[in-house]
C-alpha positions as CSV (number, residue, x, y, z in Angstrom):
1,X,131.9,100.2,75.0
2,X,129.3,98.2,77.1
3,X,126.6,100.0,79.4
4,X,127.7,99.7,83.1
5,X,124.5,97.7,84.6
6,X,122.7,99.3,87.1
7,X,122.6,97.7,90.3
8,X,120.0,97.6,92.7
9,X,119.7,99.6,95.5
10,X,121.0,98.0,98.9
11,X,118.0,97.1,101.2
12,X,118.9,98.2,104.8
13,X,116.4,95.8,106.3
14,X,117.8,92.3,107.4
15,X,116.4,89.6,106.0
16,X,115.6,86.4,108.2
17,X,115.5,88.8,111.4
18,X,112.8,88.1,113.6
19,X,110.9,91.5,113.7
20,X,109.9,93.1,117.3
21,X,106.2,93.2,118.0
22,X,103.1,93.6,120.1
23,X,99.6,92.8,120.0
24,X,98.4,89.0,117.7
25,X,101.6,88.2,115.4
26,X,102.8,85.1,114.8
27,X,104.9,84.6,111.6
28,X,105.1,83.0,108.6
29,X,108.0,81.5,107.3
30,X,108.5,82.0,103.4
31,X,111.4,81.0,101.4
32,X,114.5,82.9,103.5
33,X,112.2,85.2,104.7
34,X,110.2,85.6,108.2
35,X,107.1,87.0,107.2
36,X,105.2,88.3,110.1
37,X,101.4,87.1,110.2
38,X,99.0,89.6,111.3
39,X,95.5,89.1,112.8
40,X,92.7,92.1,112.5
41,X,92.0,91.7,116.3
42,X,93.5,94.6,118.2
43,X,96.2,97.4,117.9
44,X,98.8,95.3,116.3
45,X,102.1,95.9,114.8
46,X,105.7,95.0,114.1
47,X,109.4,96.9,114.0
48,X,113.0,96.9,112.8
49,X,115.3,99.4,114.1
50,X,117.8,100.3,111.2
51,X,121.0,102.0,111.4
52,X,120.8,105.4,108.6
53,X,122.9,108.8,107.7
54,X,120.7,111.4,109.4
55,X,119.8,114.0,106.4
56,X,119.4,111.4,103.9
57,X,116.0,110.4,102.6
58,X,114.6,106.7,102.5
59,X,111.6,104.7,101.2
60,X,110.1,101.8,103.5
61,X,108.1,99.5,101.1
62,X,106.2,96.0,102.6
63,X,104.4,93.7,100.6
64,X,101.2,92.9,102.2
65,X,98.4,90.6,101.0
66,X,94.5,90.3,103.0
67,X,94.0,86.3,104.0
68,X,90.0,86.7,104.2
69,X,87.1,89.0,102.9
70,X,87.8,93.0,102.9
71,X,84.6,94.1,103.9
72,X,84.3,98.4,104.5
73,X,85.3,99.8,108.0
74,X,87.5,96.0,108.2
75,X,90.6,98.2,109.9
76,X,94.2,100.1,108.5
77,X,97.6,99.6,108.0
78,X,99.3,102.0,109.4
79,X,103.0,102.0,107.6
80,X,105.4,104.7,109.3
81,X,109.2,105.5,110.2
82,X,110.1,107.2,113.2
83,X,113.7,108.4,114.2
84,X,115.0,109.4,117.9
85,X,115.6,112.7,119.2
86,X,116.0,113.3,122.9
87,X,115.7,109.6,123.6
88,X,111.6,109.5,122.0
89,X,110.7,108.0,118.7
90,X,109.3,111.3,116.8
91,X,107.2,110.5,113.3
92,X,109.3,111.3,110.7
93,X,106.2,110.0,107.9
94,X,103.2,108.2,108.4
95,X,100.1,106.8,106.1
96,X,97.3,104.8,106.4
97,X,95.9,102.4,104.2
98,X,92.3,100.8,104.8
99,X,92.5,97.2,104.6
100,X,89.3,96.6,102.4
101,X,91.9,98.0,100.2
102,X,94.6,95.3,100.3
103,X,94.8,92.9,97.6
104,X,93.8,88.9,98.3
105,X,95.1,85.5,97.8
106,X,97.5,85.0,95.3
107,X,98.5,89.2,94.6
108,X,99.8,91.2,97.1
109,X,99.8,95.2,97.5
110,X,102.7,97.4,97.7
111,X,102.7,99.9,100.7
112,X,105.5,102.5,100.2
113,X,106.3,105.8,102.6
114,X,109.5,107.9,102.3
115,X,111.0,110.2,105.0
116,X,114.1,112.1,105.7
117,X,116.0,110.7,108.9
118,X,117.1,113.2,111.5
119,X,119.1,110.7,113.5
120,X,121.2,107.0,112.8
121,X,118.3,104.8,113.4
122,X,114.9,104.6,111.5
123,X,112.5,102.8,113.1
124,X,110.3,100.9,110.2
125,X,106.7,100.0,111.6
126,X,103.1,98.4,110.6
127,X,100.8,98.9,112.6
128,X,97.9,97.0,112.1
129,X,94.2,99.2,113.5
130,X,91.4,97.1,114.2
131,X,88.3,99.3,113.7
132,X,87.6,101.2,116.5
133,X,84.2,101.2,118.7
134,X,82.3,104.3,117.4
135,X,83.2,102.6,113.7
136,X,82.3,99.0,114.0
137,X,83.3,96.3,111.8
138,X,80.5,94.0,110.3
139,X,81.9,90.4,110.6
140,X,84.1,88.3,113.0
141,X,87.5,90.4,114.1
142,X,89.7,86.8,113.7
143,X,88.5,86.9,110.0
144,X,91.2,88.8,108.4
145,X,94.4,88.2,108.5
146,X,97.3,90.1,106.9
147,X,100.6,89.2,105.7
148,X,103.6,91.0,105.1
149,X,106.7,90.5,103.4
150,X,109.9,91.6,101.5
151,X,110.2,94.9,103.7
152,X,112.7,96.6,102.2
153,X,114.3,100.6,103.2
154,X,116.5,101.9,100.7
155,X,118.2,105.3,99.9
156,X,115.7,107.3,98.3
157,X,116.0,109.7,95.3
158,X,113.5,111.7,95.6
């Protein structure tokens, strides 16, 4: 009898979508992919609205790698979801991640947040915060540069 392979699990983010934004994005293109480009400049950030079963839990994972020296206080990554109640986006999970962090060049690092939806849309955001003015940064804003890729929100099992 032959093992049944396992198959892996359905990303519910759209590939080669252009992703909603505000603040300094331009984008990327990678092989079938639109990878959003992010500057370290001010409040910045990107979204997918993506249709869910209320109750269940999901992971949002983003690849992102630092273009440009990590230097302390350089700024976080915000990475949250957020579902609607009452027509507002409520939090459902949130983290931060501080950019010095991030990996560089050629490696990327793996960002990863899970929440339980409580309606049929999950809003999947990175937001990108510049460091603010009672924590300033020491070098030129426009010298980091962040991108992300192979977003991906799946069922969770945990």
């Amino acid at each position: 009898m032959k093992p049944t392979p396992v198959s892996e699990p359905q990303n519910l983010i759209t590939r080669n979508t252009k992703w909603n934004s505000w603040g300094n994005v331009g984008s990327a293109i990678a092989e079938r992919d639109t990878s959003p480009l992010v500057s370290v400049v001010a409040d910045t950030g990107v979204w997918q609205d993506v249709k869910v079963q209320p109750g269940r839990r999901y992971r949002f994972t983003v690849n992102v790698q630092r273009e440009g020296a990590g230097q302390p206080r350089s700024g976080t990554v915000e990475l949250r979801l957020e579902s609607t109640e009452a027509g507002r986006q409520i939090a459902i999970a949130s983290s931060e991640f501080p950019i010095e962090w991030l990996e560089q060049s050629d490696s990327t690092s793996t960002l990863t947040i899970t929440g339980q939806a409580i309606s049929d849309t999950l809003r999947v955001l990175v937001r990108i915060i510049p460091p603010s003015a009672n924590n300033p940064q020491p070098h030129a804003p426009a010298s980091i540069r962040l991108r992300l890729a192979d977003a991906a929100l799946i069922v969770s099992g945990d």
